[in-house]
Jmol script that loads the backbone (N, CA, C; Angstrom):
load data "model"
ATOM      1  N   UNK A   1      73.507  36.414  32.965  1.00  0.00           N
ATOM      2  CA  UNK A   1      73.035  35.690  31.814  1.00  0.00           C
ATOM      3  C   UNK A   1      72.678  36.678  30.715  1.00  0.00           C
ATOM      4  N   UNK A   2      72.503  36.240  29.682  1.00  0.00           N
ATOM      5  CA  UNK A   2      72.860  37.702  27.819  1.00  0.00           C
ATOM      6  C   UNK A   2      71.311  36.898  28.126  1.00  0.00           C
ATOM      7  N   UNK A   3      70.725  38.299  27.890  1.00  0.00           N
ATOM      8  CA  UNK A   3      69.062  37.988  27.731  1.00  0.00           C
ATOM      9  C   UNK A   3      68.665  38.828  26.206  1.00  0.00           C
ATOM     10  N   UNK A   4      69.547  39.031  25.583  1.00  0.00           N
ATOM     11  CA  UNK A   4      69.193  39.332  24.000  1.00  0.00           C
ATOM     12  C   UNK A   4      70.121  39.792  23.433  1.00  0.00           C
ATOM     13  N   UNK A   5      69.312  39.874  21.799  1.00  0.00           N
ATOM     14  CA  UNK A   5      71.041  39.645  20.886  1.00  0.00           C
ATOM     15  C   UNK A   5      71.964  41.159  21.052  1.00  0.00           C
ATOM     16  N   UNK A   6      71.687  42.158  21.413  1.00  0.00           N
ATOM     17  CA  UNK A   6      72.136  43.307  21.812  1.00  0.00           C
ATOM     18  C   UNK A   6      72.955  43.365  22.780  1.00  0.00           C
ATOM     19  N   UNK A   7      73.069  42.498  24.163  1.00  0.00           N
ATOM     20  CA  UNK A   7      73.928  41.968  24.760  1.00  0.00           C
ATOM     21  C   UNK A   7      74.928  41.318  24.522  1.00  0.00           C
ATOM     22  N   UNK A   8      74.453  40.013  23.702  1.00  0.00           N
ATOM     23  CA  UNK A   8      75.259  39.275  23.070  1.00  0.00           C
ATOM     24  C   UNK A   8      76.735  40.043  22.479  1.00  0.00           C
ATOM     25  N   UNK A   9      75.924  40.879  21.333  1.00  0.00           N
ATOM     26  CA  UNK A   9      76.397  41.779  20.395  1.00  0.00           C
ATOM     27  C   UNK A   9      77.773  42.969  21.226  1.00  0.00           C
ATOM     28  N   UNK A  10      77.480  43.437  22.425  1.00  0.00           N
ATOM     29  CA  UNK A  10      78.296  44.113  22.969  1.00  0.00           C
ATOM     30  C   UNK A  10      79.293  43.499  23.919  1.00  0.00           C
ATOM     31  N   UNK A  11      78.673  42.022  24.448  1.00  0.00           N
ATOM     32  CA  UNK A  11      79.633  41.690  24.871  1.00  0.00           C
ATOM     33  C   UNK A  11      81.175  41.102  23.804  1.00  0.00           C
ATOM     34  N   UNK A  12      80.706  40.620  22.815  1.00  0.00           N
ATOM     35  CA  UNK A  12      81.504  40.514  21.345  1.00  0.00           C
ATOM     36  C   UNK A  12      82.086  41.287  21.331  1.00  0.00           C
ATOM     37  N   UNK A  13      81.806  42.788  21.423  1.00  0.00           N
ATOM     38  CA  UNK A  13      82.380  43.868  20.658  1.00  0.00           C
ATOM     39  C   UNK A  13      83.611  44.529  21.678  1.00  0.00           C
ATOM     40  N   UNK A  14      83.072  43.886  22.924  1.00  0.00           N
ATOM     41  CA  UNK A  14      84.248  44.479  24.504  1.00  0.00           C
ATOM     42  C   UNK A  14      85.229  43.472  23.921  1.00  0.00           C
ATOM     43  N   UNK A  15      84.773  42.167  24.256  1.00  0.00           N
ATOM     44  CA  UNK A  15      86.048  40.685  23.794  1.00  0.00           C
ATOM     45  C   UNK A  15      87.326  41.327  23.178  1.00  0.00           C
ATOM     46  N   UNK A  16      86.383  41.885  21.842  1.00  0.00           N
ATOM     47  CA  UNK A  16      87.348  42.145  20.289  1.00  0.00           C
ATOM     48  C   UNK A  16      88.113  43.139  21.162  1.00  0.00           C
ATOM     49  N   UNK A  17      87.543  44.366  21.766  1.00  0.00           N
ATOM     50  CA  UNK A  17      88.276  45.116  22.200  1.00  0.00           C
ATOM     51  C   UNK A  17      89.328  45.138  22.957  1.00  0.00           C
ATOM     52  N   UNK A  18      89.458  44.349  24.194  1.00  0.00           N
ATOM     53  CA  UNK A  18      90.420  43.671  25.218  1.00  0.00           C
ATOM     54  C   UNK A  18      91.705  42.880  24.131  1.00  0.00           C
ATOM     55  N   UNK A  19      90.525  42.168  23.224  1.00  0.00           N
ATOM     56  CA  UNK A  19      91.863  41.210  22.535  1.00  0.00           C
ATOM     57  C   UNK A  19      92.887  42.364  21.727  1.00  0.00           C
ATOM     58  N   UNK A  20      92.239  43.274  21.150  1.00  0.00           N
ATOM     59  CA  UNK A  20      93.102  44.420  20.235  1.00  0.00           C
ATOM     60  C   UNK A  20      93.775  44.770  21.574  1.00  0.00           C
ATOM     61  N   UNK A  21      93.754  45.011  22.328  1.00  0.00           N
ATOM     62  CA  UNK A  21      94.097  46.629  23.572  1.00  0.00           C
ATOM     63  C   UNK A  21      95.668  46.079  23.649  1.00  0.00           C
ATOM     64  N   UNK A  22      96.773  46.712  23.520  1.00  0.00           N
ATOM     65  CA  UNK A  22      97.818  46.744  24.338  1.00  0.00           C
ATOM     66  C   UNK A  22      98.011  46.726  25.789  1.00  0.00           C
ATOM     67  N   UNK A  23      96.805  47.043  26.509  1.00  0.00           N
ATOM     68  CA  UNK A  23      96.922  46.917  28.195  1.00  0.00           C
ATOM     69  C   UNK A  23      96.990  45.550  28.543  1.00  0.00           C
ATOM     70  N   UNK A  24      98.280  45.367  29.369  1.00  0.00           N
ATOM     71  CA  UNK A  24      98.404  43.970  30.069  1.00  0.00           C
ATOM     72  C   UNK A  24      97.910  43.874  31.226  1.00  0.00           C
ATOM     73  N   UNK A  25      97.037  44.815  31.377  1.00  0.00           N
ATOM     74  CA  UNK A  25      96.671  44.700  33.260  1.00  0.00           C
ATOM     75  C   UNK A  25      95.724  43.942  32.942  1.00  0.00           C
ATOM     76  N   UNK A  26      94.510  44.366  32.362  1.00  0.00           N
ATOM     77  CA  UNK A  26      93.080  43.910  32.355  1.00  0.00           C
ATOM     78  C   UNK A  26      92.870  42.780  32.439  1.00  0.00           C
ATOM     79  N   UNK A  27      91.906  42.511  33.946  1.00  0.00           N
ATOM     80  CA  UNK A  27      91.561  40.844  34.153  1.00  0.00           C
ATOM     81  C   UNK A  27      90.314  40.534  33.815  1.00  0.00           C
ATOM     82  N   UNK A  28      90.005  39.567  32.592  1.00  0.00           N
ATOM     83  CA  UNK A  28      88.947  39.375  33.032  1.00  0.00           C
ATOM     84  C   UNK A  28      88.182  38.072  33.401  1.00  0.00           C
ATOM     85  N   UNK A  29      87.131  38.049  33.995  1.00  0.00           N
ATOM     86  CA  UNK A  29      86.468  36.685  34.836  1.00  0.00           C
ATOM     87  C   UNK A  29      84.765  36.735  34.311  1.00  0.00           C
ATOM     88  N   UNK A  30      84.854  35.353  34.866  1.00  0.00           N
ATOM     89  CA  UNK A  30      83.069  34.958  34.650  1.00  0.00           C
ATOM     90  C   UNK A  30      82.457  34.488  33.248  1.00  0.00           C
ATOM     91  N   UNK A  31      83.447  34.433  32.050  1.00  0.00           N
ATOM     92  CA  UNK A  31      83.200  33.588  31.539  1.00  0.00           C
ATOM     93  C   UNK A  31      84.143  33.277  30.343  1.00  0.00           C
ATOM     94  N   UNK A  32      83.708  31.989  29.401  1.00  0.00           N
ATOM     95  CA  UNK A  32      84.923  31.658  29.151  1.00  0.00           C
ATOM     96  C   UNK A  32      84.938  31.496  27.410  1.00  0.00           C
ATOM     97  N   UNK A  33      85.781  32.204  26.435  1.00  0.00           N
ATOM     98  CA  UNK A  33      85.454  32.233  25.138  1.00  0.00           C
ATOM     99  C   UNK A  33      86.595  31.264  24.084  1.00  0.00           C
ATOM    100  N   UNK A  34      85.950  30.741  22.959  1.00  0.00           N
ATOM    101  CA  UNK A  34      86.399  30.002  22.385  1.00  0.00           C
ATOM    102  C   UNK A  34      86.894  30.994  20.942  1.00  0.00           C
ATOM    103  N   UNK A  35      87.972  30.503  20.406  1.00  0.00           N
ATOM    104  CA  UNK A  35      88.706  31.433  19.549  1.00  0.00           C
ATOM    105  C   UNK A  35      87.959  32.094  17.985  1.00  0.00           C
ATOM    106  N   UNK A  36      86.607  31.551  18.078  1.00  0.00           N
ATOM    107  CA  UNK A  36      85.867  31.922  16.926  1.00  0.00           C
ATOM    108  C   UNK A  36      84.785  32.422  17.520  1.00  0.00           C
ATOM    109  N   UNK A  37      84.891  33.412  18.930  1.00  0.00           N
ATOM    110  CA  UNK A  37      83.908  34.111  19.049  1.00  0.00           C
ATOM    111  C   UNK A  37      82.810  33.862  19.866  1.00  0.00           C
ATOM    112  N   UNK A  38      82.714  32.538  19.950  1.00  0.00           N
ATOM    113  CA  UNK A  38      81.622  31.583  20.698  1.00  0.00           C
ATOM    114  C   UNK A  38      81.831  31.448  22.203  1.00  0.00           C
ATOM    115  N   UNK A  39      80.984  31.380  22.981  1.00  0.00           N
ATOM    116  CA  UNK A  39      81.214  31.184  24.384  1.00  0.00           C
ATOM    117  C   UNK A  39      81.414  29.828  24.021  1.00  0.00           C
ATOM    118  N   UNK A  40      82.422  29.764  25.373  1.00  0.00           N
ATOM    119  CA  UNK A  40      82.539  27.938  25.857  1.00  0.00           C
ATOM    120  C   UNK A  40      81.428  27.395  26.455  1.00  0.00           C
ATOM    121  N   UNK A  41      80.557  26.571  26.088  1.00  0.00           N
ATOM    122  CA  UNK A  41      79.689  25.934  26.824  1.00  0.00           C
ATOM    123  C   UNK A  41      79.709  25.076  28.294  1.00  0.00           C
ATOM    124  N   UNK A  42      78.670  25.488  29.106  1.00  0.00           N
ATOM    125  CA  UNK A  42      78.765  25.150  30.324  1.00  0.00           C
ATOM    126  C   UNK A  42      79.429  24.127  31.191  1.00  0.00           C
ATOM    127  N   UNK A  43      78.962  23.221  30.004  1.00  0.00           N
ATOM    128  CA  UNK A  43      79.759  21.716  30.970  1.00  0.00           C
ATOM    129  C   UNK A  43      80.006  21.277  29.394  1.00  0.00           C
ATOM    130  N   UNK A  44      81.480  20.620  29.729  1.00  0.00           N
ATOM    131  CA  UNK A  44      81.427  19.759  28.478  1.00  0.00           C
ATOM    132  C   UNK A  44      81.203  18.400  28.595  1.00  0.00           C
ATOM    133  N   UNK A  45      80.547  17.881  26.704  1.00  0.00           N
ATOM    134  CA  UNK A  45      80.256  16.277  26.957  1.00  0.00           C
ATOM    135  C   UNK A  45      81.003  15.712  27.255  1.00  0.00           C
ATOM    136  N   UNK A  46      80.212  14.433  27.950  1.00  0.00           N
ATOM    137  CA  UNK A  46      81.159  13.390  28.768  1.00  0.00           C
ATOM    138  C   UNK A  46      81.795  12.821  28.055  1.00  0.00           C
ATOM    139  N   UNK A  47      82.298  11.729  27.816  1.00  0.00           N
ATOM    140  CA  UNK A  47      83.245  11.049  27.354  1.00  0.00           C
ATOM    141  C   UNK A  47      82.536   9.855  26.810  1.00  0.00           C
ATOM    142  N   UNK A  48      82.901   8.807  25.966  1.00  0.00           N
ATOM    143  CA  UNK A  48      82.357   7.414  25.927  1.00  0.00           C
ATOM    144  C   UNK A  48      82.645   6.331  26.308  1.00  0.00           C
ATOM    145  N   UNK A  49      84.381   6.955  26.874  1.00  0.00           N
ATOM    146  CA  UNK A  49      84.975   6.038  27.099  1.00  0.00           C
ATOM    147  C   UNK A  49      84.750   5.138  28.892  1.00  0.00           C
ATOM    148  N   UNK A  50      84.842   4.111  28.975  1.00  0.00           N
ATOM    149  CA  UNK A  50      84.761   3.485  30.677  1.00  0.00           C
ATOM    150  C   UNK A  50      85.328   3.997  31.740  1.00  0.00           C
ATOM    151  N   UNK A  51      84.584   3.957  32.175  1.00  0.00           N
ATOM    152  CA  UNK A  51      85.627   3.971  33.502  1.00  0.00           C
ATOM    153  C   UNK A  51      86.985   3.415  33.600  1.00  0.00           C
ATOM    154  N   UNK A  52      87.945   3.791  34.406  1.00  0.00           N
ATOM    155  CA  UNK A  52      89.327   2.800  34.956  1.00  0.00           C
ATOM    156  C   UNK A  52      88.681   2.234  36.024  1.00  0.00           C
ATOM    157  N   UNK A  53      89.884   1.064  35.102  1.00  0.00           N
ATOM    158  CA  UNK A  53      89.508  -0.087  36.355  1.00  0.00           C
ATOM    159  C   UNK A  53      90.651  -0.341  36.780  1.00  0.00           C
ATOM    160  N   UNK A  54      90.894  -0.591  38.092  1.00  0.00           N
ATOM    161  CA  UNK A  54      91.946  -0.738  39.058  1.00  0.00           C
ATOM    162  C   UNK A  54      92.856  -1.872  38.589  1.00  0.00           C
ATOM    163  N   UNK A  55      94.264  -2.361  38.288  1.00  0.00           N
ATOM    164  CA  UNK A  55      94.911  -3.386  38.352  1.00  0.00           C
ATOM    165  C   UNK A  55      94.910  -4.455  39.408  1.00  0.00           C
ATOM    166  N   UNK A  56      95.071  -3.332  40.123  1.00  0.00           N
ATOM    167  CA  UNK A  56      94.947  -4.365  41.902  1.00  0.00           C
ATOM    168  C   UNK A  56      94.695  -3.523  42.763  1.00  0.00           C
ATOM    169  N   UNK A  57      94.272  -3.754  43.966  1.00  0.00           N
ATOM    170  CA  UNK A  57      93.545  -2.988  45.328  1.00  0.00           C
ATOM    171  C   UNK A  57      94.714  -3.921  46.753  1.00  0.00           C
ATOM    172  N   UNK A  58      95.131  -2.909  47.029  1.00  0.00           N
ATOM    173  CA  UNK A  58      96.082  -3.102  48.189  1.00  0.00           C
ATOM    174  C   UNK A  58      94.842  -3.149  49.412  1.00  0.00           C
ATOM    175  N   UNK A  59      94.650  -4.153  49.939  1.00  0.00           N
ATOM    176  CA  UNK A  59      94.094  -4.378  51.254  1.00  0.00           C
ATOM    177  C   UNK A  59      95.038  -4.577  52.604  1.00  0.00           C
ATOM    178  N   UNK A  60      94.482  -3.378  53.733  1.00  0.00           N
ATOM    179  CA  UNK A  60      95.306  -3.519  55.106  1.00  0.00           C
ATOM    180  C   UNK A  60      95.369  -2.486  55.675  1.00  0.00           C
ATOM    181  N   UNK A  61      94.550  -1.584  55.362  1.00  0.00           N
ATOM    182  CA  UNK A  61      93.909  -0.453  56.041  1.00  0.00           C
ATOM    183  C   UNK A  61      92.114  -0.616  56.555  1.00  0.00           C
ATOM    184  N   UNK A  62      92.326  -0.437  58.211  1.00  0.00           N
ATOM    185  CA  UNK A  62      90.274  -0.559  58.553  1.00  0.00           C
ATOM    186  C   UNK A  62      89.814   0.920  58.378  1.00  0.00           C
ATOM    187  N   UNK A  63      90.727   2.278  58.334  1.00  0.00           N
ATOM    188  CA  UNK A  63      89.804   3.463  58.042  1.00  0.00           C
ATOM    189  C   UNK A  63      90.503   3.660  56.631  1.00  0.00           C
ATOM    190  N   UNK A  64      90.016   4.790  56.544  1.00  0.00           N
ATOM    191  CA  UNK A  64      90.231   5.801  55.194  1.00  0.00           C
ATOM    192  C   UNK A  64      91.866   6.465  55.295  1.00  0.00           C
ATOM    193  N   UNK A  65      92.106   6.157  53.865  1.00  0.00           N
ATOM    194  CA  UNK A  65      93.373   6.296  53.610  1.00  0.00           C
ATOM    195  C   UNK A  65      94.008   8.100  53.959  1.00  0.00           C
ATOM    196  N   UNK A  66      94.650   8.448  54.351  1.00  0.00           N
ATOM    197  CA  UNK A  66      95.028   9.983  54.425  1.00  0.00           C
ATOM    198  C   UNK A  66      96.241  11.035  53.391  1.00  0.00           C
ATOM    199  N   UNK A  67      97.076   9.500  53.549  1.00  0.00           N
ATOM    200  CA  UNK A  67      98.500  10.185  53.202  1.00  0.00           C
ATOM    201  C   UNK A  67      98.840   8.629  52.344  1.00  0.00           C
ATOM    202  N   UNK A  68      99.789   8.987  50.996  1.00  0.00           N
ATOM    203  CA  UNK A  68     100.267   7.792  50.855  1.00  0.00           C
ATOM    204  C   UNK A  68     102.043   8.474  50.304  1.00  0.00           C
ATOM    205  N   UNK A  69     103.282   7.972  49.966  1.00  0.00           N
ATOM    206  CA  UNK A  69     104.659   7.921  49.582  1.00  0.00           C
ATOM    207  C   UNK A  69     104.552   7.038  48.869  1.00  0.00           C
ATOM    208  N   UNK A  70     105.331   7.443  47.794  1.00  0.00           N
ATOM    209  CA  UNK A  70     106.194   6.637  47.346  1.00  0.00           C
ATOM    210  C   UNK A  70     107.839   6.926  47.184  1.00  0.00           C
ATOM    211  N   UNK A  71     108.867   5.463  48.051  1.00  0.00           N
ATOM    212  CA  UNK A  71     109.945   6.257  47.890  1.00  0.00           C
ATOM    213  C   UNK A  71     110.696   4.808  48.036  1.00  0.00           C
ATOM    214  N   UNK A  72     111.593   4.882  47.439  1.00  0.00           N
ATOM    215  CA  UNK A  72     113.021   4.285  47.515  1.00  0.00           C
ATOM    216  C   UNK A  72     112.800   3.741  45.940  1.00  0.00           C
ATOM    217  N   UNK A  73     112.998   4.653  45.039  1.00  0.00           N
ATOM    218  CA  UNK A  73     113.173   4.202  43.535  1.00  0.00           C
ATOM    219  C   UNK A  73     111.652   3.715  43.248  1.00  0.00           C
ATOM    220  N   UNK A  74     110.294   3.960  44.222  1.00  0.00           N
ATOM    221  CA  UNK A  74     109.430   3.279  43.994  1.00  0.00           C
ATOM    222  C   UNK A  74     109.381   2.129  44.060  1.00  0.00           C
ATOM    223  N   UNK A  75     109.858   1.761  44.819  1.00  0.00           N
ATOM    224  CA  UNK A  75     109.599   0.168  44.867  1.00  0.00           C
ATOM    225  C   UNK A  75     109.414  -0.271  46.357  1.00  0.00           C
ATOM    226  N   UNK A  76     108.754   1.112  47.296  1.00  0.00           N
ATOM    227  CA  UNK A  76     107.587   0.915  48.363  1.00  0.00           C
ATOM    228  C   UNK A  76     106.897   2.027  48.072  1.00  0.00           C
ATOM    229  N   UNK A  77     105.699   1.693  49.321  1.00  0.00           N
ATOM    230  CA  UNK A  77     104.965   2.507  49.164  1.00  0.00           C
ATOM    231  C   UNK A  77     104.444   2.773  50.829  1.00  0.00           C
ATOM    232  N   UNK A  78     104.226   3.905  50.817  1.00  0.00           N
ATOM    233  CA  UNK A  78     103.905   4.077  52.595  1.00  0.00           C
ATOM    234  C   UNK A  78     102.308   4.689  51.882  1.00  0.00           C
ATOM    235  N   UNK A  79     101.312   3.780  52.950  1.00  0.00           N
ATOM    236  CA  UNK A  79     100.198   4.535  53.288  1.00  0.00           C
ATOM    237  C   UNK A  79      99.802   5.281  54.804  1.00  0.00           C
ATOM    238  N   UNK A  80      99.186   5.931  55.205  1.00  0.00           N
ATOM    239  CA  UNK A  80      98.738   6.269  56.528  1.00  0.00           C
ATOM    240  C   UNK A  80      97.200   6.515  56.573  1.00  0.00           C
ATOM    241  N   UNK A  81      96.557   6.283  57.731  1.00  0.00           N
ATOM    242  CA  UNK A  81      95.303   6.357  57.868  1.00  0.00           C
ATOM    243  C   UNK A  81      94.831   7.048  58.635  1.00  0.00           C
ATOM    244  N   UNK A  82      93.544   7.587  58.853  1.00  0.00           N
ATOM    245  CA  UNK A  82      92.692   8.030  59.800  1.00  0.00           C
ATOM    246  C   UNK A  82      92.943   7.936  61.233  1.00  0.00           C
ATOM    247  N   UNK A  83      93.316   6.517  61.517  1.00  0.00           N
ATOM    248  CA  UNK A  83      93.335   5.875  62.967  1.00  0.00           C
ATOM    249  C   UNK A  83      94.805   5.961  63.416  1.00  0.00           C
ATOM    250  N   UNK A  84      95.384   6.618  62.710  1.00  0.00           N
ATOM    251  CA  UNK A  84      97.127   6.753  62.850  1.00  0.00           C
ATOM    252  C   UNK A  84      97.984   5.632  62.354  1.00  0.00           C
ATOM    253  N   UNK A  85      97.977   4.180  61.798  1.00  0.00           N
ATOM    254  CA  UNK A  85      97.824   3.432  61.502  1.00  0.00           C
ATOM    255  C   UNK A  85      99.179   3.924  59.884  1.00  0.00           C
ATOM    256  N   UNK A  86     100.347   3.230  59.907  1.00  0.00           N
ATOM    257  CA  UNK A  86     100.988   3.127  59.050  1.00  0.00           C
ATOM    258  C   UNK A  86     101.302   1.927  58.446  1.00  0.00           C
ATOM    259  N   UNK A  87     101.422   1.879  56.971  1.00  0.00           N
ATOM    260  CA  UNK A  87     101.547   0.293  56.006  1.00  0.00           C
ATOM    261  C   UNK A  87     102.397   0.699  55.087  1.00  0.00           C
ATOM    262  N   UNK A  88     103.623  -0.037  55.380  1.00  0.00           N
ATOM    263  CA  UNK A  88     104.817   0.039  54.141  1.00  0.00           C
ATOM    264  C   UNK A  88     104.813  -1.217  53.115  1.00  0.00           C
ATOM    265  N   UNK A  89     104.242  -0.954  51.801  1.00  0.00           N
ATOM    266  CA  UNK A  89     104.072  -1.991  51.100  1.00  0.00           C
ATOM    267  C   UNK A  89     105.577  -2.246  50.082  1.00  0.00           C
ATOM    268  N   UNK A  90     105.548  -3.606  49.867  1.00  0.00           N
ATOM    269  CA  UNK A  90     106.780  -3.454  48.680  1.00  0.00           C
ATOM    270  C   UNK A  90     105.163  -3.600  47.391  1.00  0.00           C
ATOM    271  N   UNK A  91     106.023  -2.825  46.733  1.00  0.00           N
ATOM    272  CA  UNK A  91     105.137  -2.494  44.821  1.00  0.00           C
ATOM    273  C   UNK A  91     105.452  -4.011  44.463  1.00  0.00           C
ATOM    274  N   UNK A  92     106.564  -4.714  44.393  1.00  0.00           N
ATOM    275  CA  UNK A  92     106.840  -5.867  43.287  1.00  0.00           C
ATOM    276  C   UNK A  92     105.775  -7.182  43.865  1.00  0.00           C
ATOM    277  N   UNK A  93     105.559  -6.718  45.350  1.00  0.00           N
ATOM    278  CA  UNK A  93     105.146  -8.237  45.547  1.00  0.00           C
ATOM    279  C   UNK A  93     103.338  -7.749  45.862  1.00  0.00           C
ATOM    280  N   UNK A  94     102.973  -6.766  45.970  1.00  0.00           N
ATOM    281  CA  UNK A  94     101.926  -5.860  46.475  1.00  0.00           C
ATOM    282  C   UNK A  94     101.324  -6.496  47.779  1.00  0.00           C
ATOM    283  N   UNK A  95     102.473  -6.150  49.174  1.00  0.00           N
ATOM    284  CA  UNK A  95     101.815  -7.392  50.455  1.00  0.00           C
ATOM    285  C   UNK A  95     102.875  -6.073  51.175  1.00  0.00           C
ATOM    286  N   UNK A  96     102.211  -5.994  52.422  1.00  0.00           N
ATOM    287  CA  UNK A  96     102.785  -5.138  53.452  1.00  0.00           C
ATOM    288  C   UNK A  96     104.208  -5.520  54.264  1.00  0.00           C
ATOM    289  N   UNK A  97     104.962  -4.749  54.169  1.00  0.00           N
ATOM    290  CA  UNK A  97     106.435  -5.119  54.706  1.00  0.00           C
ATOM    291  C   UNK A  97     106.704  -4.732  56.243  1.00  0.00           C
ATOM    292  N   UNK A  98     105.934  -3.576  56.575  1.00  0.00           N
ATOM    293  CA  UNK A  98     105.808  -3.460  58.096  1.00  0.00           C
ATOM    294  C   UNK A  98     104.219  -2.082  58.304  1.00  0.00           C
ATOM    295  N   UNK A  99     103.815  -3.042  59.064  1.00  0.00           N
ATOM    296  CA  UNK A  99     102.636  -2.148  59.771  1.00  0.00           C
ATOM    297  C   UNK A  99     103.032  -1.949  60.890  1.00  0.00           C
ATOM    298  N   UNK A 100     102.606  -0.214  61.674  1.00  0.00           N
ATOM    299  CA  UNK A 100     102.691  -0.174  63.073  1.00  0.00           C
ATOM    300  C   UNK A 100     101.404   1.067  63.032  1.00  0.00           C
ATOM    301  N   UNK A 101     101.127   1.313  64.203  1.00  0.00           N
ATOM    302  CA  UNK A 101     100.588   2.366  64.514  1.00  0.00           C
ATOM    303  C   UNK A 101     101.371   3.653  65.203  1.00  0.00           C
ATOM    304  N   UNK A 102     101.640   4.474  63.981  1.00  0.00           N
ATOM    305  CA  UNK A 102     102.277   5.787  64.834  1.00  0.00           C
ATOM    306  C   UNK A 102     101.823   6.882  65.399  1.00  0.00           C
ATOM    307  N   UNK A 103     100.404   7.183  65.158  1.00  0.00           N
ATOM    308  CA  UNK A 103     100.022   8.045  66.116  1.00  0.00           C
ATOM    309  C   UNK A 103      98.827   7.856  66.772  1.00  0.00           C
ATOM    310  N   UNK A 104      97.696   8.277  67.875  1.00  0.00           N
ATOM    311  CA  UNK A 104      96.823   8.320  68.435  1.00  0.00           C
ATOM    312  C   UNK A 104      95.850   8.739  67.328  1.00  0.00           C
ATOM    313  N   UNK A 105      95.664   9.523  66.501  1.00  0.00           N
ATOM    314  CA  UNK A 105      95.325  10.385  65.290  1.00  0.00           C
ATOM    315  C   UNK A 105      95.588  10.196  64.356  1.00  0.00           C
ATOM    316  N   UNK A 106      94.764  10.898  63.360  1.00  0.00           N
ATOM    317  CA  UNK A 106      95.030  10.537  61.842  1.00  0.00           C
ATOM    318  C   UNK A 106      96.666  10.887  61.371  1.00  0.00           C
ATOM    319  N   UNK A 107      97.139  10.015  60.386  1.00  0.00           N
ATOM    320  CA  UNK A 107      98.321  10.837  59.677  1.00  0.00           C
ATOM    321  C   UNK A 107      97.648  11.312  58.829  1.00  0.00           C
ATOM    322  N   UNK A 108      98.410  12.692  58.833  1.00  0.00           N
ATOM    323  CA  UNK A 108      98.115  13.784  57.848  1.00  0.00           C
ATOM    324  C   UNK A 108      98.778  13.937  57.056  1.00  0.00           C
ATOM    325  N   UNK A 109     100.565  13.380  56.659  1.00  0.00           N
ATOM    326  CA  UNK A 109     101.211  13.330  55.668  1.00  0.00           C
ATOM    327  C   UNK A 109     102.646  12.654  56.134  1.00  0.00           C
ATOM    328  N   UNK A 110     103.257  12.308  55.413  1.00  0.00           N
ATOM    329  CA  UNK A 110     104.428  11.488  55.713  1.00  0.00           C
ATOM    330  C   UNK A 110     105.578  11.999  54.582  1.00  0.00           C
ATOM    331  N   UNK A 111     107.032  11.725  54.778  1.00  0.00           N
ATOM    332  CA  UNK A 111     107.935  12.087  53.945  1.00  0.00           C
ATOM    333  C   UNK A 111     109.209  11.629  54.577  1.00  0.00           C
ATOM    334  N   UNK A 112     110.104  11.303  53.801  1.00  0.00           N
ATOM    335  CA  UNK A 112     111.387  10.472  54.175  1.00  0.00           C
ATOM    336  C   UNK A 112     112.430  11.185  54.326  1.00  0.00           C
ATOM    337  N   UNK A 113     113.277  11.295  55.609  1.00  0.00           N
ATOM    338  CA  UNK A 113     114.403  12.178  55.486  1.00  0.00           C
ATOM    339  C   UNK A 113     115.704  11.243  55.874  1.00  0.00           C
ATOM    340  N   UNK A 114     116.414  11.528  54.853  1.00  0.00           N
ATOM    341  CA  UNK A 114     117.740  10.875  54.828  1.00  0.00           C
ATOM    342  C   UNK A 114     117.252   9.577  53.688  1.00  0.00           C
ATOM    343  N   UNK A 115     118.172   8.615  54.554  1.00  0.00           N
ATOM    344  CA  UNK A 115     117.973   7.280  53.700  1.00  0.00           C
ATOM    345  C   UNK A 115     116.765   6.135  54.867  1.00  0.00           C
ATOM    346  N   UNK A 116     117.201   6.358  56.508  1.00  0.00           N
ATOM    347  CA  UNK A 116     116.304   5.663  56.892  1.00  0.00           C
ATOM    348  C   UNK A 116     115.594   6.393  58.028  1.00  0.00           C
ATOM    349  N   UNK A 117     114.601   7.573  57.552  1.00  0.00           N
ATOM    350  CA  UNK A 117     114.551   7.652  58.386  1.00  0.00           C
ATOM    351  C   UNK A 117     112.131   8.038  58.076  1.00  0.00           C
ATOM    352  N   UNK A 118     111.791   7.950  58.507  1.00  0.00           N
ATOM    353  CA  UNK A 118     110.019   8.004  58.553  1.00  0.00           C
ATOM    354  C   UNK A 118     109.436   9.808  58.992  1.00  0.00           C
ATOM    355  N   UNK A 119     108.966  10.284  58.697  1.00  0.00           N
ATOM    356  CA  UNK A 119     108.502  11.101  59.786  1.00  0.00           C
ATOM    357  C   UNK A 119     107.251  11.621  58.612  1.00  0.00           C
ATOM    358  N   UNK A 120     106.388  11.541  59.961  1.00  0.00           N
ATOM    359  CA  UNK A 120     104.867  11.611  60.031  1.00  0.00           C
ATOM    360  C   UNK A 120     104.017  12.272  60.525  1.00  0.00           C
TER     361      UNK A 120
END
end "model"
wireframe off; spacefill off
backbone 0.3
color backbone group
């Protein structure tokens, strides 16, 4: 933390220096400056705007979601769950086209190989 303007003042004067320098190595970290000299402030203000709000909420999972796809032009959607628990939704109608349970365990990720084929 710059505990007076003499700090302040030299850390300014390194900045300027790095920014002039021809050396491309030099990394530097820990904090973050705005183009007129000014540190970036800590957190920036929030926003005013609302929250998002969901269009629709796909129900048909009992744990927590893990993994989700989307594949065939988007117009399904594979989720997987905690409990091993797979749900292939169609997008147009938003209602599940086949549930099964594929593993003992959570799915951890899913991806489509070929044209029909699942693996999880």
């Amino acid at each position: 933390m710059i505990s007076s303007a003499r700090e302040w003042q030299s850390l300014l004067a390194a900045r300027r220096d790095l920014k002039d320098s021809d050396d491309s190595n030099i990394v530097a970290s820990g904090r973050a400056w705005l183009d007129d000299d000014s540190e970036m402030p800590a957190a920036l203000p929030a926003t005013t705007l609302p929250p998002a709000q969901p269009v629709y909420v796909l129900r048909g999972h009992g744990a927590a979601i893990h993994t989700l796809l989307f594949f065939r032009s988007n117009t399904r959607l594979l989720t997987g769950d905690a409990e091993g628990w797979i749900v292939i939704w169609s997008v147009a109608i938003r209602r599940p086209t086949a549930v099964w349970r594929a593993h003992e365990a959570s799915i951890l990720g899913a991806q489509i190989w070929g044209n029909d084929k699942l693996i999880t």
